[in-house]
C-alpha positions in Angstrom: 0.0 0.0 0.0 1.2 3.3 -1.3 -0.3 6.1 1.2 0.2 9.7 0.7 2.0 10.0 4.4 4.8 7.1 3.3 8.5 8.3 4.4 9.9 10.0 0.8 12.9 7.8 1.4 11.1 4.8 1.0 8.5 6.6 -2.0 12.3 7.4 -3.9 13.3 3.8 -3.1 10.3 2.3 -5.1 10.7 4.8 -7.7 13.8 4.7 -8.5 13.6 0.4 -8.7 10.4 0.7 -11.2 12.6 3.5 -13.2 9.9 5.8 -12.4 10.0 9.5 -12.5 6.2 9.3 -13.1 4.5 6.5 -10.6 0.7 6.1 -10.8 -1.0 3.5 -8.7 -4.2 2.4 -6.9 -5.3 0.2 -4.4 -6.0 2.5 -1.1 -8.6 4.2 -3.2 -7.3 7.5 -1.6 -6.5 9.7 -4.9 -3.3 12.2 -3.9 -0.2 13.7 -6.4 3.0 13.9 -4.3 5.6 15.7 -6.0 9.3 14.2 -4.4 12.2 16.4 -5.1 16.1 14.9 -4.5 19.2 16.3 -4.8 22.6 15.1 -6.5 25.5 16.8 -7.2 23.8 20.6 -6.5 21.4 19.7 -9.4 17.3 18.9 -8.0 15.2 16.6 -9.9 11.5 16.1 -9.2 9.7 12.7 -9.2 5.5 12.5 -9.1 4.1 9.7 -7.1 0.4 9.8 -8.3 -2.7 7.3 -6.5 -5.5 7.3 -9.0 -8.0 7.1 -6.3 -10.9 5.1 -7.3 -13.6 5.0 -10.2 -16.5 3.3 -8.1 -15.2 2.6 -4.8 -13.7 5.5 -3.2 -12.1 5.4 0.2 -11.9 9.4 1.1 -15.6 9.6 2.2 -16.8 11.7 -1.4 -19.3 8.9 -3.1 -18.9 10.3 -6.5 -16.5 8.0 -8.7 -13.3 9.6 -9.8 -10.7 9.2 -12.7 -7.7 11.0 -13.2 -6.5 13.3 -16.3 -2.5 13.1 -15.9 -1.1 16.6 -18.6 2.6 16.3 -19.0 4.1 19.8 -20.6 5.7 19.5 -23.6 8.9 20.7 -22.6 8.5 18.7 -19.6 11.3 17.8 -17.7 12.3 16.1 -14.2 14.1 19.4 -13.7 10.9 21.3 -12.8 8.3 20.3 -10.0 5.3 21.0 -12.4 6.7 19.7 -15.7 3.3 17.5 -15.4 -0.2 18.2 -13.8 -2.5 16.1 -12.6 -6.2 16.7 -12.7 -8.6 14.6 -9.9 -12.1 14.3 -11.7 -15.1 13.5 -9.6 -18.3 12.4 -11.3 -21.9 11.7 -10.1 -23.1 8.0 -10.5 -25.9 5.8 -9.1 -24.1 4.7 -6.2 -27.2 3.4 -4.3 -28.0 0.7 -7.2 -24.1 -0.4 -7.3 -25.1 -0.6 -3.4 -28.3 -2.8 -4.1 -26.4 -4.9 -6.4 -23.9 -5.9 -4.3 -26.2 -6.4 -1.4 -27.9 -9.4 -3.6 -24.5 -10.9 -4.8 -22.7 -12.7 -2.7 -20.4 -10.2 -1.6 -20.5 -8.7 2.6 -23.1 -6.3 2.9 -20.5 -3.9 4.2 -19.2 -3.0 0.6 -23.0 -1.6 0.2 -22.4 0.5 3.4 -19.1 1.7 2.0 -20.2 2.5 -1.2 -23.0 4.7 0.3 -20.8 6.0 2.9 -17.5 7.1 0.7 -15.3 4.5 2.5 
């Protein structure tokens, strides 16, 4: 699990051993853009670790779905903290009859609650 609040030492160390300068991922449903800046040899270079959040099953108590528009400059480069922008897009759906659907499937009626609840 990628969290927003994980120590940028560790954040660098998985970016650097994906070759990532640009890192988007999922799974905690918690959409954030963190913007990591190292220095070497007097020059700074600037990394973005980006969680997508969640489409359908958000985790950060807002029960619209989400999607994410990622807009990388042209002249981007790892030289500038905002070479790239990143654009969280929330969107209305009909989160009570995703709720209703999963309260008659198998699944725990607790990922109806959530869905209603934002978590």
């Amino acid at each position: 699990y990628l969290f927003e609040d994980r120590e940028e030492k560790s954040m660098l160390r998985i970016m650097k051993d994906a070759d990532a300068d640009i890192l988007c991922f999922g799974h905690t449903h918690k959409p954030f853009h963190r913007v990591i800046a190292e220095t070497n040899d007097g020059v700074t270079s600037h990394r973005h670790a980006i969680n997508i959040g969640s489409v359908g099953k958000p985790k950060d108590n807002d029960k619209r779905g989400g999607y994410v528009l990622l807009n990388i400059k042209e002249d981007s480069s790892i030289l500038t903290a905002d070479s790239i922008t990143v654009d969280f897009i929330r969107f209305e759906y009909d989160y009570e009859k995703a709720a209703k659907a999963v309260e008659e499937s198998p699944l725990p009626n607790g990922y109806a609650d959530n869905l209603r609840n934002g978590y």
